[in-house]
C-alpha positions as CSV (number, residue, x, y, z in Angstrom):
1,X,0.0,0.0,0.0
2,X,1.6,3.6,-0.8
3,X,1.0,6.2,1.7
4,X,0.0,9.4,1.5
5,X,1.7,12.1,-0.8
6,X,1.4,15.6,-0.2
7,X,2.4,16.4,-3.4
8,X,1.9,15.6,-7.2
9,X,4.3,13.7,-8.7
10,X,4.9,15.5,-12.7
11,X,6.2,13.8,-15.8
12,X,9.4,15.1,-17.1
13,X,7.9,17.0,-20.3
14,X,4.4,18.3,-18.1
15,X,7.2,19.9,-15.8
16,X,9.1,21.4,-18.7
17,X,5.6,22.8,-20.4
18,X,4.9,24.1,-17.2
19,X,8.1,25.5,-16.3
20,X,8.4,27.2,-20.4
21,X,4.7,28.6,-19.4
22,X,6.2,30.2,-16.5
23,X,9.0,32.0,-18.2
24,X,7.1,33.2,-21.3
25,X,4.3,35.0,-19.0
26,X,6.7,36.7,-17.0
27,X,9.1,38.2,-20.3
28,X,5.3,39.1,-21.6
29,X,4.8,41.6,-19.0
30,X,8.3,42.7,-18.6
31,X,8.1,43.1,-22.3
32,X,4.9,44.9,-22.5
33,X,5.9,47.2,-20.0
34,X,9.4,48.0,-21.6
35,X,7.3,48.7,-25.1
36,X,4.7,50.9,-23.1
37,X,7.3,52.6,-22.2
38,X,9.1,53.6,-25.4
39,X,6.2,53.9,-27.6
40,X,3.2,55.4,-25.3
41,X,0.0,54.1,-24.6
42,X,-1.1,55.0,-28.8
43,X,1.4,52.2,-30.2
44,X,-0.2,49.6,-27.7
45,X,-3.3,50.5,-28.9
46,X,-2.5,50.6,-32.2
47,X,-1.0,47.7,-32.3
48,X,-3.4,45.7,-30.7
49,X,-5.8,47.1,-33.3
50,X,-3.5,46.4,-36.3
51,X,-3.5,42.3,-34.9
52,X,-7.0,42.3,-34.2
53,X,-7.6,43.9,-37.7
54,X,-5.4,41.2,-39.3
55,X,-6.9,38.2,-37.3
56,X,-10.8,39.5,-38.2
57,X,-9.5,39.1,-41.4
58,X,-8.2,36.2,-42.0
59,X,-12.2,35.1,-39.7
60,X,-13.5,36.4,-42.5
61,X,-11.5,34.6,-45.4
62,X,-12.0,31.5,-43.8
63,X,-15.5,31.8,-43.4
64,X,-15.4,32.8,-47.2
65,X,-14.0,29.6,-47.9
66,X,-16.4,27.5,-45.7
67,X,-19.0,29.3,-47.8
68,X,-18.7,28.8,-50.7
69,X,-17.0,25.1,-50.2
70,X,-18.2,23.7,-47.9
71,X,-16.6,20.2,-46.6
72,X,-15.7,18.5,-43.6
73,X,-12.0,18.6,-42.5
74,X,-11.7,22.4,-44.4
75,X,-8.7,23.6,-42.2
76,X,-5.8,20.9,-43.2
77,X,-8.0,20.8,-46.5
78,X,-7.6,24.1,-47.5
79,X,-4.1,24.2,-46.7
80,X,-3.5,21.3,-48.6
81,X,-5.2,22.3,-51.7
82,X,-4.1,26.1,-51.7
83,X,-0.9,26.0,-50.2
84,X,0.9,23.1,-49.7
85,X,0.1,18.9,-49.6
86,X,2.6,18.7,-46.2
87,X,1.6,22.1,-45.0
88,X,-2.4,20.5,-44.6
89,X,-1.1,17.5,-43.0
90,X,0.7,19.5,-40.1
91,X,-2.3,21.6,-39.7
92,X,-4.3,18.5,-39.5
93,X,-2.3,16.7,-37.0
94,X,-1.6,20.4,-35.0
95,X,-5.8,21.0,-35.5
96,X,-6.1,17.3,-34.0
C-alpha cells in the first residue's frame, strides 16, 4: 500500500511545459511594460488594433472559404489544396 503524498508527482515534459509557461508570462509583461514605455499608450493601442484587424481578417476569409466550399476537415483541407500537400497534413495533425 503507498502512503499518502502531499504532493503531485509530474512527468518530465508536463514539468518542462509548465516551467516554459512560467517564463514566457513573465518576459510578456516585462516586455509589454518595456514597449509601453518607449512607444506610449497610442502604439499599444495601435497595435493591438492592427493584430486584431489582421486576425478578423483572416475570420473572415475563412469563413469565405467555408462558404462557398463547404466540406468536412476544411482547415488541413484548405491548406493542402491552396498552399501546400505537407503544410495541410501538419495543420491536420496540429488542429487534431
Amino acid at each position: 500500500m503507498r502512503r499518502w503524498e502531499p504532493y503531485v508527482e509530474l512527468s518530465t515534459p508536463v514539468l518542462r511545459v509548465n516551467i516554459s509557461d512560467i517564463w514566457m508570462t513573465q518576459g510578456l509583461y516585462w516586455r509589454g511594460g518595456q514597449i509601453l514605455e518607449l512607444g506610449g499608450p497610442l502604439s499599444v493601442v495601435l497595435s493591438f488594433l492592427f493584430v486584431g484587424f489582421i486576425a478578423w481578417a483572416v475570420m473572415q476569409c475563412i469563413t469565405e472559404m467555408l462558404c462557398i466550399w463547404p466540406i468536412p476537415g476544411s482547415f488541413s483541407v484548405y491548406v493542402s489544396e491552396f498552399v501546400d500537400a505537407e503544410l495541410g497534413i501538419a495543420v491536420g495533425v496540429a488542429y487534431w
